[in-house]
N, C-alpha and C positions, 0 to 999 in steps of 0.2 A: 915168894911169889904168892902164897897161899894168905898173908897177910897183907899184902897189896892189893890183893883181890876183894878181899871184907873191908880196905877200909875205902877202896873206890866203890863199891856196890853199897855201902852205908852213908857215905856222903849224894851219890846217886837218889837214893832212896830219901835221903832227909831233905834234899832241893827240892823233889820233886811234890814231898807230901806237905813240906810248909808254903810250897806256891799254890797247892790248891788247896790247901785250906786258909790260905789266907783271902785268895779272892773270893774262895764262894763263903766264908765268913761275912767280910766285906762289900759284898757286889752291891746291897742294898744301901748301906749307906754310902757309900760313895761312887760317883758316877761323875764322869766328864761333861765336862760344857756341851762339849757338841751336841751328846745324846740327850743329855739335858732338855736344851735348845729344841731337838729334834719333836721331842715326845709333849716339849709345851707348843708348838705346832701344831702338829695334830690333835691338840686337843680345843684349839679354837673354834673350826668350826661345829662343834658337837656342841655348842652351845649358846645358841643365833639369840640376837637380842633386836628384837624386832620394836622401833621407835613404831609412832600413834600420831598420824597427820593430824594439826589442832587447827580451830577451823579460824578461817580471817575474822578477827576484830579490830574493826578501823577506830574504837573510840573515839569519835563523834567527829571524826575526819572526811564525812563523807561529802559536805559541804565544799569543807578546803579542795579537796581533790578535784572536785566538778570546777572549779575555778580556776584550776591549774590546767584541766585541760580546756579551758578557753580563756583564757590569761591574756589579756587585753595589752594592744600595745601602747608604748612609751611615750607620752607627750612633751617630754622632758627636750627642750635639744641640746641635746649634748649625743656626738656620734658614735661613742661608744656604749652608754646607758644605753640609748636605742638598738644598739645590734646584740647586746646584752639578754635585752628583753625580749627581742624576736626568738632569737635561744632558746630562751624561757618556753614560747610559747610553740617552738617546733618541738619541744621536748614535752610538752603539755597535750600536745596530737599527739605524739606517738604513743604516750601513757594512752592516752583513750582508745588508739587504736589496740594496740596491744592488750589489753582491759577486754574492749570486745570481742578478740579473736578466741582470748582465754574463755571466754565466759561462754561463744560460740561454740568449741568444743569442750566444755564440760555438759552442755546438754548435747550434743553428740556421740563423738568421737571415745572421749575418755567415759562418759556415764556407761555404754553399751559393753565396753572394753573391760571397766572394770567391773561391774555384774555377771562379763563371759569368767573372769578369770576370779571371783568368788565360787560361781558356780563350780567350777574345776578344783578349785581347792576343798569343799568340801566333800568330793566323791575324790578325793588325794589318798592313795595307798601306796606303799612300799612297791609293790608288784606294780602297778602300773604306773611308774616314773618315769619309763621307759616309751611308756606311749602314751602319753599325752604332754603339749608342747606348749604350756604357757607364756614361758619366753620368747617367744615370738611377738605377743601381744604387748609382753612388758617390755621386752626391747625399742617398739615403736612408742609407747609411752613416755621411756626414757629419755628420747631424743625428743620428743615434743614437751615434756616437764625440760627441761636442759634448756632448749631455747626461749623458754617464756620466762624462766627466772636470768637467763642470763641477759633480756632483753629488759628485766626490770633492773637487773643491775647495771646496762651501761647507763640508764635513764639517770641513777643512782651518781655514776659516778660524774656526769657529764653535769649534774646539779651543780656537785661539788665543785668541779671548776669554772665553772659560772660565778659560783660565790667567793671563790677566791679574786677570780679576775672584778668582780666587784671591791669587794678588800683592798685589792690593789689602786684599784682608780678611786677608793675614797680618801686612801693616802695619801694620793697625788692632788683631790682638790683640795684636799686640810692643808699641805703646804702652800698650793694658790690661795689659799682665805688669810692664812698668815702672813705669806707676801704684801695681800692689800690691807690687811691690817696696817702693818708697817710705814705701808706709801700712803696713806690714808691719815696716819697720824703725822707725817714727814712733810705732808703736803699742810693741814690744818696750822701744825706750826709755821710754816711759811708766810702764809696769811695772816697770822697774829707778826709775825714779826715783820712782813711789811706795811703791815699798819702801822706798827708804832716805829718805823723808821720813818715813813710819808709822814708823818704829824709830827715827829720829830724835825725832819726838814723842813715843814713851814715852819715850825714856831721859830727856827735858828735864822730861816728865811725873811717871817713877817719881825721880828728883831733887827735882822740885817738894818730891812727897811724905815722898818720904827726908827731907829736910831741914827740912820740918815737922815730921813727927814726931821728929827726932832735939833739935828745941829743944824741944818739949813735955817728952821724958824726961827732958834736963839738967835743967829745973826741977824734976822733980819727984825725980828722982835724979841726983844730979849727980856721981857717981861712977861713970855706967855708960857704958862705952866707946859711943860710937854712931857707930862710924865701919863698922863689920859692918852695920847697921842699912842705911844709908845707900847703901852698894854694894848691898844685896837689894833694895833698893826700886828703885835705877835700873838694876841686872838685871830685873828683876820687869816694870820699866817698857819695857825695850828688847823684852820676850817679846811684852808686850802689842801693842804696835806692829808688831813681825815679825808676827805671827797678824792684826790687823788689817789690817793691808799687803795680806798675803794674798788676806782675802776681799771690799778692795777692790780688785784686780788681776785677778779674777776673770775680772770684766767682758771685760776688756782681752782676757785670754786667751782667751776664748772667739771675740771679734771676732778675733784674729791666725786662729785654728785655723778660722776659717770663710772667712778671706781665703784664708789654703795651700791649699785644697782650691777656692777659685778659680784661683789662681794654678797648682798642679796640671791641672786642666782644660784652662786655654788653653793649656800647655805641649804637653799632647796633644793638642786640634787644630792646633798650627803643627806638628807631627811630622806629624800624619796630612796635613793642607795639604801638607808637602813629599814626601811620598810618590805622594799624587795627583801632585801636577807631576810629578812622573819619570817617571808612566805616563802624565801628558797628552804628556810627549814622541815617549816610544816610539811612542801612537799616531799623532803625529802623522807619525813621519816614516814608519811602513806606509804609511797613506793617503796620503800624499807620493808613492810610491813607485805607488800604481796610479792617482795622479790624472798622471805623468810618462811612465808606460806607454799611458794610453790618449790623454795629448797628442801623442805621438809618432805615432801612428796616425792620429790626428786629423789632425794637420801632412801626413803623407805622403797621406792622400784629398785631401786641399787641392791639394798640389802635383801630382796625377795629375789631379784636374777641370779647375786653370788650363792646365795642358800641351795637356789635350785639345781645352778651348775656346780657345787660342789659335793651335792646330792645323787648328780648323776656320776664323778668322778668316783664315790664312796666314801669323800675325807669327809661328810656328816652325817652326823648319827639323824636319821628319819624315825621319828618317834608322832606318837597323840598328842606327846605337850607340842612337838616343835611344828606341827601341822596345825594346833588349834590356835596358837599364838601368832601365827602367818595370817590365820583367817580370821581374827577380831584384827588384828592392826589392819585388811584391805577392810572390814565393814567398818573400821574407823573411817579409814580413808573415802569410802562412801560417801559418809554421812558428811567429812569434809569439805568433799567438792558439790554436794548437794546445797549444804548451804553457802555456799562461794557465788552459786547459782543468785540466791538470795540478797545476799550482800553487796555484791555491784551490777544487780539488775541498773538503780537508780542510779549510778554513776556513769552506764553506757550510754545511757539516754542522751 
């Protein structure tokens, strides 16, 4: 009993001292995913990376843009180009409206808003997170950056299938131009080959004749050369046929010279088609350019509302770097939309 006792209370004793020395040996270097996972969570927001709104440069697009939005319509008839083009140009107003609405509220709205909420970040302390509410401000921001970039991108994307739907219809006249190519060449040969069947026919013709009449004369003079006779008749005969030829070919000619001035035509709407595309580019990538400008601003009120609310949860660390880093990206964003002010003065006009 006595040796049953020391060797359960020794096996007892040796479980128990190599499970905790193995874990707390251990603890440090090995750890489970979960907590892992957990602890690279919480360590995101402790350390905000605050993007720098860069200001619009149209590079030297500001011409094209004022064009696009009064984009002239389609003299071209053809009724799709034409309803193509009005597109264009509903899409060319709405760019300028939307342009000035933006441009409207950057000297209102967004200049006063972002000045209230510099002001605030710089008298920004730990102790007073609590009572002061800038997110309010940037929440409304938010929603009006949201809708002007997303209003340059349907402009964006509504380009894009304009330009497709052009693509598509210039595929369709390249096969009408090859069509009349075709019947154009179908038909020219017709006309050579009913000429030379009419001039074929008199000459077989003015022979017939020749050659009748030249045994009529032997009989009745039979010492008159009739071989003169014979070539005038199947000259006579080949003229006849060339002149008939003619004014059965007529026909032909008049279908070819009404096909050319088809074929004429859709040559100049696939030119005109490919010149549009070249300005649906250009437009598209202006508007590119202020639907990237106001995503940028978008992105950076995003990452200043999650900071703040994460700020008030506890999961960020509130520091002097991570306050003075919040307030140079909003005096970027300032100077941003100050000169945005600048930038498409002349394109509202």
């Amino acid at each position: 009993a006595l040796l049953f006792h020391l060797l359960t209370d020794y096996r007892y004793h040796y479980h128990y001292r190599y499970r905790y020395h193995y874990r707390h040996r251990y603890r440090y270097r090995y750890k489970s995913p979960k907590s892992t996972l957990k602890s690279h969570i919480n360590m995101i927001p402790t350390n905000p990376n605050f993007t720098y709104p860069t200001n619009l440069e149209l590079n030297g697009l500001e011409s094209t843009l004022k064009r696009f939005a009064n984009y002239p319509e389609s003299k071209i008839k053809d009724e799709i180009i034409s309803k193509l083009v009005e597109e264009i140009g509903l899409q060319g107003r709405t760019f300028h409206l939307l342009t000035k609405a933006s441009l409207t509220q950057c000297q209102g709205t967004f200049s006063s808003s972002t000045s209230n909420i510099i002001q605030l970040l710089e008298n920004f302390k730990t102790k007073e997170l609590v009572n002061i509410k800038p997110d309010l401000m940037i929440s409304e921001l938010v929603k009006e950056f949201d809708l002007i970039k997303s209003g340059y991108k349907d402009i964006s994307n509504t380009l894009q299938k304009i330009s497709k739907e052009f693509q598509s219809h210039k595929s369709f006249l390249n096969n009408e131009q090859n069509s009349l190519n075709q019947s154009i060449l179908n038909l020219k040969y017709s006309i050579r080959q009913e000429k030379l069947n009419s001039i074929k026919t008199g000459i077989i013709f003015g022979f017939g004749i020749g050659s009748l009449s030249n045994f009529t004369t032997v009989i009745i003079l039979p010492k008159f050369d009739c071989g003169l006779t014979l070539f005038t008749s199947m000259f006579t005969g080949g003229l006849l046929g060339w002149y008939f030829g003619n004014k059965l070919s007529f026909k032909f000619k008049q279908e070819v010279l009404i096909k050319e001035n088809q074929l004429d035509n859709l040559i100049q709407n696939s030119q005109y088609i490919d010149k549009v595309m070249d300005n649906i580019e250009l437009f598209k990538d202006g508007v590119n350019l202020f639907e990237t400008f106001w995503s940028r601003h978008h992105y950076h009120m995003i990452s200043t509302q999650n900071f703040i609310h994460n700020a008030r949860k506890g999961t960020a660390q509130i520091s002097n770097f991570n306050i003075k880093s919040i307030l140079i990206s909003w005096e970027r964003a300032k100077v941003s939309l100050d000169n945005y002010e600048m930038t498409v003065d002349s394109i509202t006009k």
